[in-house]
C-alpha positions as protocol buffer text, in pm:
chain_id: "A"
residue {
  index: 1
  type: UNK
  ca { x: 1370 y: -1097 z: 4887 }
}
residue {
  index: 2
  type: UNK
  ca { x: 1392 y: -1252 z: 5220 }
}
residue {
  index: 3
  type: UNK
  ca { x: 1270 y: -1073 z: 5549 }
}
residue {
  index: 4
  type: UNK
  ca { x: 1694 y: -976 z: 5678 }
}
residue {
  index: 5
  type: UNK
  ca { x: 1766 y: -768 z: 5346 }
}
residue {
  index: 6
  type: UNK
  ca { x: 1444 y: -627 z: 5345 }
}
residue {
  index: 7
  type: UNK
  ca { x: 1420 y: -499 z: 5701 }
}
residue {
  index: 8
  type: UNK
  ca { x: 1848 y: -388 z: 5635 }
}
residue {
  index: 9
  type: UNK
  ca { x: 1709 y: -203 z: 5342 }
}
residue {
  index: 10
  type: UNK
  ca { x: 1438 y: -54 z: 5541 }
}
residue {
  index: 11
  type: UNK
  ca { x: 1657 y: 80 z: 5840 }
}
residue {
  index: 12
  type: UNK
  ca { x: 1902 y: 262 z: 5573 }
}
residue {
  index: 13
  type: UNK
  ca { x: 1605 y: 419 z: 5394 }
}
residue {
  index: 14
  type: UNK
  ca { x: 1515 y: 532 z: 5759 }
}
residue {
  index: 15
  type: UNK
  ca { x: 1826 y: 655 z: 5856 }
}
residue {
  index: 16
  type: UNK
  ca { x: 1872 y: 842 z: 5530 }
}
residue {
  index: 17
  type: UNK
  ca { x: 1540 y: 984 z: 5554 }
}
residue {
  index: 18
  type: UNK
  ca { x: 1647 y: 1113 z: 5943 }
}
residue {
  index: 19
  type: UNK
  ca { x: 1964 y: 1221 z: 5832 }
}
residue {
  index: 20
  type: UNK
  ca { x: 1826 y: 1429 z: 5523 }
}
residue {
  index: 21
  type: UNK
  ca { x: 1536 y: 1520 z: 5779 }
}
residue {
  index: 22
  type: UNK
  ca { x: 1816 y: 1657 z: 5982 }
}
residue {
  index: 23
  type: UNK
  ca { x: 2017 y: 1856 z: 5708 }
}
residue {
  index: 24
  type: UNK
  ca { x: 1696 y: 2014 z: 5610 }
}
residue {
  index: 25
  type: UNK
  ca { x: 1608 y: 2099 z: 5970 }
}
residue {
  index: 26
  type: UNK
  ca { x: 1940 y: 2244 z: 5999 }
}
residue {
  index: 27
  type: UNK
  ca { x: 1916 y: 2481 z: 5645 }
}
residue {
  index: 28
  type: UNK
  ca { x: 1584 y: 2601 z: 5856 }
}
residue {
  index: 29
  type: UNK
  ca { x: 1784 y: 2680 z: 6130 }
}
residue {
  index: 30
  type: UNK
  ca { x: 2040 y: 2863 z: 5915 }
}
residue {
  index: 31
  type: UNK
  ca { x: 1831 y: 3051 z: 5696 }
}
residue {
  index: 32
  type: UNK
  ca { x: 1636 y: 3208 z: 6031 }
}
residue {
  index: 33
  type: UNK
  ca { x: 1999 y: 3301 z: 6218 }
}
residue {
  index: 34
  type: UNK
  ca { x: 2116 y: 3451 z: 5887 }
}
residue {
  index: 35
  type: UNK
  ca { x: 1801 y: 3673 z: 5842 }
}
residue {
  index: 36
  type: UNK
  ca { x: 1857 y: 3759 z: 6245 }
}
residue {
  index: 37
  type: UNK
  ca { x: 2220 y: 3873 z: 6131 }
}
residue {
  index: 38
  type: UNK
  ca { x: 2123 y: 4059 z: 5847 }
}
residue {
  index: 39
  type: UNK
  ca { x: 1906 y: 4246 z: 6016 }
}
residue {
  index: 40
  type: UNK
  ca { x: 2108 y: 4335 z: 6292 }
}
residue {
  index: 41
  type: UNK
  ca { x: 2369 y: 4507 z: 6044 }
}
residue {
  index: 42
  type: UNK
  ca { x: 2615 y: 4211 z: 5965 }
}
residue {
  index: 43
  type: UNK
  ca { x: 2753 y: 4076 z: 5662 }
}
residue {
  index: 44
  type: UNK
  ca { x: 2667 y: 3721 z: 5595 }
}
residue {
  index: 45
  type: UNK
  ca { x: 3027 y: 3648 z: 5377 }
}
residue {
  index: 46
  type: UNK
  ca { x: 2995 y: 3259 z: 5392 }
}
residue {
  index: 47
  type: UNK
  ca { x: 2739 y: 2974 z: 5451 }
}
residue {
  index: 48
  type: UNK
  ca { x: 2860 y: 2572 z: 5519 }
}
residue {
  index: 49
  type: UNK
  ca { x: 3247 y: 2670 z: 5517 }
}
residue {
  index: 50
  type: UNK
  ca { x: 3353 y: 2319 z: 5517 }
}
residue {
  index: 51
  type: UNK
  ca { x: 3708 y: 2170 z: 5560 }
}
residue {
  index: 52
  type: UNK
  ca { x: 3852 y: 1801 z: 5649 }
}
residue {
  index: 53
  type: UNK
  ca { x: 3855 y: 1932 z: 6010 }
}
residue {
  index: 54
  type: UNK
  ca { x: 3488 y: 2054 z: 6037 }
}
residue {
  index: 55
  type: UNK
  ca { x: 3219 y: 2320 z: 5952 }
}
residue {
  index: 56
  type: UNK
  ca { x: 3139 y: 2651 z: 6032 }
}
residue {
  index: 57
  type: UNK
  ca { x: 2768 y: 2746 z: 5993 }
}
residue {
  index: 58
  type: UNK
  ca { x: 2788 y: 3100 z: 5921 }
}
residue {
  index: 59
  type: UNK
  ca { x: 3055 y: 3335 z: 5843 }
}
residue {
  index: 60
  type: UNK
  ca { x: 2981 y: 3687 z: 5856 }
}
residue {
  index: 61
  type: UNK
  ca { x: 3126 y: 4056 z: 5925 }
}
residue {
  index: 62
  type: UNK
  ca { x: 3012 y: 4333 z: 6096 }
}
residue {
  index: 63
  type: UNK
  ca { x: 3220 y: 4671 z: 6167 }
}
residue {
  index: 64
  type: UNK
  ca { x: 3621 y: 4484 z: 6131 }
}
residue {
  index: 65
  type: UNK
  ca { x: 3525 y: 4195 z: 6298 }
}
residue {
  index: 66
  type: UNK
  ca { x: 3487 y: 3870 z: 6114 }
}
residue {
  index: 67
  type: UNK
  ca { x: 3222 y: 3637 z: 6325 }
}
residue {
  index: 68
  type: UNK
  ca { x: 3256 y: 3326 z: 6265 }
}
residue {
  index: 69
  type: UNK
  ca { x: 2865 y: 3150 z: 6378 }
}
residue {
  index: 70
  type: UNK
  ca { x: 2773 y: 2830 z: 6536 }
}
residue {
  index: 71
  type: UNK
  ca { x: 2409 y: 2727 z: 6485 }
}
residue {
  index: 72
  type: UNK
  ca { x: 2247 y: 2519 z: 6718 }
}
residue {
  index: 73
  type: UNK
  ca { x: 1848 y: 2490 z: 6663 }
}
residue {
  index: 74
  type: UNK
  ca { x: 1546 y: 2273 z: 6895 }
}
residue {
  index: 75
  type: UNK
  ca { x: 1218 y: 2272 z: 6893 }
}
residue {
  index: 76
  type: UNK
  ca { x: 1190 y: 2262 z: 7269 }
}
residue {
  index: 77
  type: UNK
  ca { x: 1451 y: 2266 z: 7600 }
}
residue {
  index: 78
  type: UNK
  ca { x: 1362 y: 1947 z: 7689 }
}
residue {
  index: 79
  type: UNK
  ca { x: 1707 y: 1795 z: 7686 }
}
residue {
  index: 80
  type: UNK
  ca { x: 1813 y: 2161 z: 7701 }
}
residue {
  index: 81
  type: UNK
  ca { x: 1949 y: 2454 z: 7512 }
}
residue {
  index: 82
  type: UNK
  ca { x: 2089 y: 2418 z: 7196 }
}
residue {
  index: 83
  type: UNK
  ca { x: 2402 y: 2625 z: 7308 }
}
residue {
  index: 84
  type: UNK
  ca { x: 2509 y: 2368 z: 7583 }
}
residue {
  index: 85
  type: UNK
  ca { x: 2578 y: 2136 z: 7272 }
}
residue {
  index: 86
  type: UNK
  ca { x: 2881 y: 2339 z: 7161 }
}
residue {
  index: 87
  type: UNK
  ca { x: 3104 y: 2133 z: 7375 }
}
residue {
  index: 88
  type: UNK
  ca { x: 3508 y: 2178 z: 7335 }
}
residue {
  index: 89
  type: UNK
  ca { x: 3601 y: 1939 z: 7055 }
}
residue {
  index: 90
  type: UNK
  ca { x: 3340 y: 2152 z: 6886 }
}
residue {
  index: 91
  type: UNK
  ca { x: 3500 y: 2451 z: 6927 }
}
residue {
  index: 92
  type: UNK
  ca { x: 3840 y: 2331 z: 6888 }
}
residue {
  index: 93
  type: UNK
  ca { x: 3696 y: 2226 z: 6522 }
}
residue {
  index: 94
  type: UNK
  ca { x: 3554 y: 2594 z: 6463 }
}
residue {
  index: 95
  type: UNK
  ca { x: 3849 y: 2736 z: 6523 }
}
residue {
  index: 96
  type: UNK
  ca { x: 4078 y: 2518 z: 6344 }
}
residue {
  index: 97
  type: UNK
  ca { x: 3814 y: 2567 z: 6051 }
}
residue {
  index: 98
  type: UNK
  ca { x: 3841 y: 2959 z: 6160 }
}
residue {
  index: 99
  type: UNK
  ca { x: 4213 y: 2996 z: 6107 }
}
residue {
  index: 100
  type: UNK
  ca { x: 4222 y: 2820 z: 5784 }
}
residue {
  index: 101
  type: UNK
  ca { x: 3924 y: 3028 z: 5641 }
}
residue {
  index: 102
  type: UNK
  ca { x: 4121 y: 3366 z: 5746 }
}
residue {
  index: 103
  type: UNK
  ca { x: 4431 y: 3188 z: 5595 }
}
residue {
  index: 104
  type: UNK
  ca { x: 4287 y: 3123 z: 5261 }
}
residue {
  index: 105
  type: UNK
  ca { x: 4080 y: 3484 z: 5228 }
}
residue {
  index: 106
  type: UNK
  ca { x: 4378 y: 3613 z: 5308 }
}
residue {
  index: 107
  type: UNK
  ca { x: 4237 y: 3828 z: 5633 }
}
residue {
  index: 108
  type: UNK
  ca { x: 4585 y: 3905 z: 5837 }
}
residue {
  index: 109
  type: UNK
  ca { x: 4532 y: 4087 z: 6188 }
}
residue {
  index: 110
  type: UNK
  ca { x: 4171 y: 4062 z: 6177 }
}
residue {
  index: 111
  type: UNK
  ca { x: 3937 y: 4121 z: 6468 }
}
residue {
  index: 112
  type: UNK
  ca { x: 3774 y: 3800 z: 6511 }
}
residue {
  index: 113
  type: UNK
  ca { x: 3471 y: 3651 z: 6737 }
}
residue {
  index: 114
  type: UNK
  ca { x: 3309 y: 3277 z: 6765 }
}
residue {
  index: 115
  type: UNK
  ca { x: 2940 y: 3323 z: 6835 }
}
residue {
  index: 116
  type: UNK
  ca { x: 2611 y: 3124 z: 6902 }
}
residue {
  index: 117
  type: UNK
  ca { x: 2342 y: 3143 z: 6803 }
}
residue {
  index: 118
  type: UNK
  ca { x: 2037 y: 2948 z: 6946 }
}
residue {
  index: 119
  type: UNK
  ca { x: 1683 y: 2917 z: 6775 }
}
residue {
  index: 120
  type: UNK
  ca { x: 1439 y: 2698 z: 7059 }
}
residue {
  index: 121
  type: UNK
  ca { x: 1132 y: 2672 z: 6844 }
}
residue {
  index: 122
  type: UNK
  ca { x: 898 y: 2699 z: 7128 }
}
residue {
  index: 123
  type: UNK
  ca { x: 985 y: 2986 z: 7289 }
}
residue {
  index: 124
  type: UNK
  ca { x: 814 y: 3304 z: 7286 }
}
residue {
  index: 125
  type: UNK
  ca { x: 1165 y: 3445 z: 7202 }
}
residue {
  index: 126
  type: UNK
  ca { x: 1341 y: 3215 z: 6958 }
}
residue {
  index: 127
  type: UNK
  ca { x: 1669 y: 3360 z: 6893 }
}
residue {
  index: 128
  type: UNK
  ca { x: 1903 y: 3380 z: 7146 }
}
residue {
  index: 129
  type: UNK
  ca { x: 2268 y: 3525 z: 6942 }
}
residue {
  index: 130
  type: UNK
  ca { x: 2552 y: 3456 z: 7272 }
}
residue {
  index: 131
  type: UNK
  ca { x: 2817 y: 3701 z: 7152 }
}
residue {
  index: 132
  type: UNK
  ca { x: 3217 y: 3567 z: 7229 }
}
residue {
  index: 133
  type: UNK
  ca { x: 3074 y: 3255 z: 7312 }
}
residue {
  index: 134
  type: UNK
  ca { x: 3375 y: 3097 z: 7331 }
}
């Protein structure tokens, strides 16, 4: 094998290992902020709602109000909070992803919120949950 295939079959294997790296990181991420919720009285209806348009990380209910949950997880603020990454072509995606999910479960004239929720690793308070985020 000469030295330009190997090293282009070395940077995929890298850059699948980051990306996997990455999903797994983010399953951490979800798994804590879906605990948090659970504890705090909500409903945890959907994980990973995917659609063409997007994903939305957490789907849950609590009292009549279906919360649809963005999760955004760092192990320190060093190129700062994991919140201030929601910018707005991500939340024009959630909500898009929002108003199909209430379309197909059927959910007409529902009370409905978009929340954060950041988990900063280092922190000596991890979970920060920004209600009506946006």
């Amino acid at each position: 094998m000469d030295h330009a295939k190997f090293t282009e079959k070395l940077s995929y294997a890298k850059l699948w290992r980051r990306k996997m790296n990455k999903r797994a990181k983010g399953k951490i991420g979800e798994d804590t902020a879906s605990s948090y919720l659970a504890k705090n009285g909500y409903q945890i209806l959907q994980r990973n709602y995917y659609t063409r348009y997007g994903e939305i990380d957490i789907i849950a209910k609590k009292d009549d109000t279906i919360v649809f949950v963005e999760v955004k997880k760092r192990a320190n603020a060093k190129f700062g909070i994991g919140a201030e990454a929601v910018g707005q072509s991500k939340m024009k995606k959630i909500r898009i992803c929002a108003q199909l999910y209430l379309q197909e479960n059927m959910y007409i004239d529902q009370n409905i919120r978009f929340d954060v929720i950041d988990i900063l690793s280092d922190a000596p308070k991890p979970i920060t949950h920004i209600i009506a985020a946006f």
